[in-house]
C-alpha positions in Angstrom: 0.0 0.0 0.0 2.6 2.4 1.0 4.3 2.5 -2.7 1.5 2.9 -4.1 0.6 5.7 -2.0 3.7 7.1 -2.8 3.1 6.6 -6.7 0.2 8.4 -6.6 1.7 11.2 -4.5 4.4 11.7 -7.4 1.9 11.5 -10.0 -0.4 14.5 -8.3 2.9 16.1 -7.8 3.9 15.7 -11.4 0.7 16.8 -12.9 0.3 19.8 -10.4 4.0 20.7 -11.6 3.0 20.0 -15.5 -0.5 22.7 -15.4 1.8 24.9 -13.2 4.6 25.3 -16.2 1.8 25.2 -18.6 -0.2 28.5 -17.0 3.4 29.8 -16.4 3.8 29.4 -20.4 0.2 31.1 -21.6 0.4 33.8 -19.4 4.0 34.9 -20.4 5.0 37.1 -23.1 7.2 35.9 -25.9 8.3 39.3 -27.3 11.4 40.3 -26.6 11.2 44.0 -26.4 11.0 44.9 -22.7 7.4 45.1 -22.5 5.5 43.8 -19.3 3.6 40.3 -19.7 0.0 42.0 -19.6 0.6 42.2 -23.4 0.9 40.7 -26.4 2.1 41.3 -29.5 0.4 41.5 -32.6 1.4 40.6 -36.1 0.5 44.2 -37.8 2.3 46.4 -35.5 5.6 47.9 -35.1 8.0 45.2 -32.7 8.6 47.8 -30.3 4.7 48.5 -30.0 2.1 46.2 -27.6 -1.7 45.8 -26.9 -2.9 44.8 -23.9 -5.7 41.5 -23.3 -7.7 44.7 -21.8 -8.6 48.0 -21.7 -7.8 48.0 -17.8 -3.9 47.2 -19.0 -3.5 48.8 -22.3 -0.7 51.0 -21.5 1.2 51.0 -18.0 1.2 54.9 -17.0 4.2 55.2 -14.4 4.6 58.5 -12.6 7.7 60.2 -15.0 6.8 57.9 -18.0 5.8 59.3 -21.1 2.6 57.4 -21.3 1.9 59.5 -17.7 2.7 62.5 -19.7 0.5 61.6 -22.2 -2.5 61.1 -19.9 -2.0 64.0 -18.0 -4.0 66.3 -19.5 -6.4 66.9 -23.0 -4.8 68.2 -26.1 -5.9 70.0 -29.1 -4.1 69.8 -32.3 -2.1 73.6 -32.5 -0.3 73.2 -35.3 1.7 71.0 -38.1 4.7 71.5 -40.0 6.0 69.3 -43.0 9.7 68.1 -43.6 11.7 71.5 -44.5 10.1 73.0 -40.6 7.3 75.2 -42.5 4.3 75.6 -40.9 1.5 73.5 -42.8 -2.4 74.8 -42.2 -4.5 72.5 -40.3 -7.0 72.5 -43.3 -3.9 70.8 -45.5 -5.2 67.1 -46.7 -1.8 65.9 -45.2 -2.7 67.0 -41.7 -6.4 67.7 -41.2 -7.4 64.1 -40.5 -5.0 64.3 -37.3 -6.7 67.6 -36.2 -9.0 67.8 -32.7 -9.2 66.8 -29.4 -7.6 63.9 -28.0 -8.2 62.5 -24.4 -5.9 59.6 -23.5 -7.3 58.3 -19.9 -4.8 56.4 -17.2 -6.8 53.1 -18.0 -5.8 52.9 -21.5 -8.2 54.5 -23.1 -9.1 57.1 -25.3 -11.9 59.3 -27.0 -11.0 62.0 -30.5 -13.3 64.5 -31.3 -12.8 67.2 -34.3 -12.2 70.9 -33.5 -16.6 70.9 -33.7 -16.7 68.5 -31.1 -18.3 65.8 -33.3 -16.6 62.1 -32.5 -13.9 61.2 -33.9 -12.8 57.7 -32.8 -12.3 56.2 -29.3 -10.4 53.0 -28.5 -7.2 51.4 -26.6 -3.7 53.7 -27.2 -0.3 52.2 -25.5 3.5 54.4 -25.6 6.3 52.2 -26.4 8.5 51.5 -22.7 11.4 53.2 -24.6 8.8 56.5 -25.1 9.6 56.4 -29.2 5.9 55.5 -30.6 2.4 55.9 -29.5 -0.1 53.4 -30.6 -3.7 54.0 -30.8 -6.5 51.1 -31.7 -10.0 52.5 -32.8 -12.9 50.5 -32.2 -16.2 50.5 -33.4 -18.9 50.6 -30.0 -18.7 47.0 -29.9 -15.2 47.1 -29.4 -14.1 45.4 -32.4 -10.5 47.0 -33.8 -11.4 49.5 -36.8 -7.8 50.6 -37.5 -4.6 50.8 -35.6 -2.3 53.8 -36.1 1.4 53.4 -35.0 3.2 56.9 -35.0 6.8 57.9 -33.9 6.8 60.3 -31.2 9.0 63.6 -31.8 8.3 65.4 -28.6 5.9 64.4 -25.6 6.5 65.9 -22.2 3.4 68.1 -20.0 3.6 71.3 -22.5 3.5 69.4 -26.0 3.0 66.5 -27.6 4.1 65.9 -31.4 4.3 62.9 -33.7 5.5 62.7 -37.0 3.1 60.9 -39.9 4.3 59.7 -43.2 2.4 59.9 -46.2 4.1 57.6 -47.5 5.6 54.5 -45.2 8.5 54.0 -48.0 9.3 57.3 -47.6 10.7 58.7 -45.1 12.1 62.1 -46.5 8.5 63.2 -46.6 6.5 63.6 -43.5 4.3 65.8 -41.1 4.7 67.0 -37.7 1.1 67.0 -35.7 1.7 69.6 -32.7 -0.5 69.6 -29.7 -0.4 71.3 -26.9 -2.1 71.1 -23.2 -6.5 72.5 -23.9 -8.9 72.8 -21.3 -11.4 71.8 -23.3 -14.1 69.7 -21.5 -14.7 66.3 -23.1 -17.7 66.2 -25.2 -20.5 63.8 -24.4 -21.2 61.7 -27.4 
């Protein structure tokens, strides 16, 4: 009786150990770019960029962190400028689809609205942990992903946020800065 007691002990044991490794493995992340194990990556984004399982975890906003800077406060598209530093209008069909209001909340979240206040798109957003790209995920209002825009970020502290866009991926010569700067403009209610 006593072996197999003992048997059965080291099979419970072995099987406890087996799920154990194999929990371990699904809820680890296999990227290898620094970024915590609440995400995953997906195959149509940049390496260094991440989307979270949920809304709750789509971007970790750490006092300092440039994804804290980036919820810390509304921001209303100020200006643009292309390539050679001159000042593009906000009208300019290179630059007016990134104009409004953009409110990115500390949960991961985020509403758009155009300079009228009509919606724009609301959805998940994430900053790289290195700070170098801002992700943002629109959704439709049953949460299913509508487009996903990956965007280098050229400056992003409490008094301005700018990210470059490229007309053309290919091309890096040509591109547009989108400046934004710190609004008091309430949210809209949709």
């Amino acid at each position: 009786m006593t072996g197999k007691r003992v048997l059965t002990k080291k099979i419970t044991a072995l099987a406890v150990a087996t799920a154990a490794v194999g929990l371990l493995g699904a809820c680890s992340s296999d990227n290898n770019d620094g970024a915590s194990s609440s995400t995953v990556p997906t195959s149509n984004m940049t390496p260094s960029s991440t989307v979270s399982t949920s809304a709750a975890t789509a971007t970790e906003v750490v006092p300092g962190s440039a994804a804290a800077a980036l919820a810390s406060t509304p921001w209303e598209t100020t200006s643009a400028t292309g390539a050679q530093g001159a000042e593009v209008p906000l009208t300019d069909d290179n630059v007016k689809n990134y104009v409004g209001f953009a409110y990115f909340k500390s949960d991961g979240t985020f509403t758009m609205f155009n300079l009228d206040d009509t919606p724009k798109m609301h959805g998940d957003w994430s900053v790289s942990p290195d700070g170098k790209t801002r992700t943002i995920i629109a959704k439709n209002d049953a949460g299913e992903e509508q487009s996903r825009r990956v965007v280098d970020i050229v400056t992003l502290n409490d008094k301005e946020f700018t990210y470059r866009v490229y007309p053309n991926p290919d091309d890096k010569a040509v591109y547009y800065d989108i400046i934004h700067t710190p609004t008091t403009h309430p949210e809209p209610t949709k």
